[in-house]
N, C-alpha and C positions, 0 to 999 in steps of 0.2 A: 380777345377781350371785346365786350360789346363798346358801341359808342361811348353809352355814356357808362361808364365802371362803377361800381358799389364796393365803399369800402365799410368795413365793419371793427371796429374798435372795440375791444376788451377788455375789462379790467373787474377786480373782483369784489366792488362796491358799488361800480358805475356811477360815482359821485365826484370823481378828483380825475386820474389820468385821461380816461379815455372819453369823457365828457370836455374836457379842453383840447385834445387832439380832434373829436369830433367838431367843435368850434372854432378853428382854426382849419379846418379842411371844408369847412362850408364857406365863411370867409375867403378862405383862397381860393378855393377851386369853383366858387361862385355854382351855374347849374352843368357846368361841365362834369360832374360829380353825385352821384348818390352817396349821403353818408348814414350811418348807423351806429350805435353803440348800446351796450348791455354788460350785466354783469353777471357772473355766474351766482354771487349772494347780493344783490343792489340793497342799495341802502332806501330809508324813505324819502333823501333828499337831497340837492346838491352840496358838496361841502362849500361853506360860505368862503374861507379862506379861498377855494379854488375859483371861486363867483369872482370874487376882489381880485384876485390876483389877473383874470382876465378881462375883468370891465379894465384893468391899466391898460390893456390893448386894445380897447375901443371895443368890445368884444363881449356879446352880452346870453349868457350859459345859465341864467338864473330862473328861468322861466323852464328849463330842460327837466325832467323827471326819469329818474335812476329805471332801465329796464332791466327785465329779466332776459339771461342769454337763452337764447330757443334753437332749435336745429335748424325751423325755417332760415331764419335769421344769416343762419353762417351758409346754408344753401344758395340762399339768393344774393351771395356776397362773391364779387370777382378776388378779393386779397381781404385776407383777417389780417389784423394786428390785433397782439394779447398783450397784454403789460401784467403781468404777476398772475394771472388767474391758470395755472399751471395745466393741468388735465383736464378741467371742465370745459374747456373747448372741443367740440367735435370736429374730427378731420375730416374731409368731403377730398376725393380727386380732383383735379385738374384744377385747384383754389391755389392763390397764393399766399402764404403763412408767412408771418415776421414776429418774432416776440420781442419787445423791445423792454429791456431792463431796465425803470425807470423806478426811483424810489417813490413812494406811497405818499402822498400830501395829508394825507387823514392824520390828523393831531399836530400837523407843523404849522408854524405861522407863516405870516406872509414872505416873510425874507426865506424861509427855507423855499415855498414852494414857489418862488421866482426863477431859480435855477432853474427849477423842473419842467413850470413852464416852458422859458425859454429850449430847452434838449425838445421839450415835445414838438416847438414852432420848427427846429430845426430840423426833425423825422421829418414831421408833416411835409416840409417845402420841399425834401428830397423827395420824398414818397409821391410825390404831384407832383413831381417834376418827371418820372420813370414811369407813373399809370398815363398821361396824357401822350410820351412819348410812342409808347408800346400801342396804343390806339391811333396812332397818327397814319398816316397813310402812307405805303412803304414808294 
């Protein structure tokens, strides 16, 4: 893995999961970290419940704009994570692939998608806890 690793986050609106796991791995992992995210159908815009629910972590996603998933994208990525977006991810070799089950915040309020939040903060801190590890010098 290179120094500094690119991870790529997925999900199939680019407006809720993998827009808060992206803001939460830039946040933590500071510039030790390249992040990314896209969706295989992006929406036009962040879901606002997802906005809210991350400004309560001090954590500000609202200025972010939903992309489209591209080949490049997952090429120039050391580890994907998908969250729901099933097949339209393309598989590349030597990548590392995680799909993380996480229920959909599109159309729930703030109290549903605080749980969700929270599971993602929890991915994320492992996940950067294991890419910084594997880069570290043996």
């Amino acid at each position: 893995m290179p120094d500094k690793p690119t991870v790529l986050f997925v999900c199939v609106h680019n407006a809720g999961r993998s827009q808060m796991a992206a803001g939460y791995l830039r946040q933590l992992g500071g510039d030790r970290v390249e992040v990314l995210s896209a969706g295989s159908a992006p929406k036009d815009e962040i879901n606002p419940v997802a906005v809210d629910a991350m400004a309560e972590e001090g954590i500000d996603i609202a200025g972010n704009t939903p992309k489209v998933l591209t080949t490049e994208a997952v090429k120039d990525s050391d580890v994907v994570i998908t969250m729901g977006c099933g097949d339209a991810c393309p598989i590349f070799p030597g990548k590392r692939y995680e799909d993380w089950g996480l229920d959909d915040p599109a159309g729930q309020g703030i109290e549903a998608v605080r749980p969700i939040r929270d599971e993602i903060r929890r991915r994320v801190e492992k996940l950067l806890g294991e890419i910084l590890a594997d880069r570290a010098p043996a």
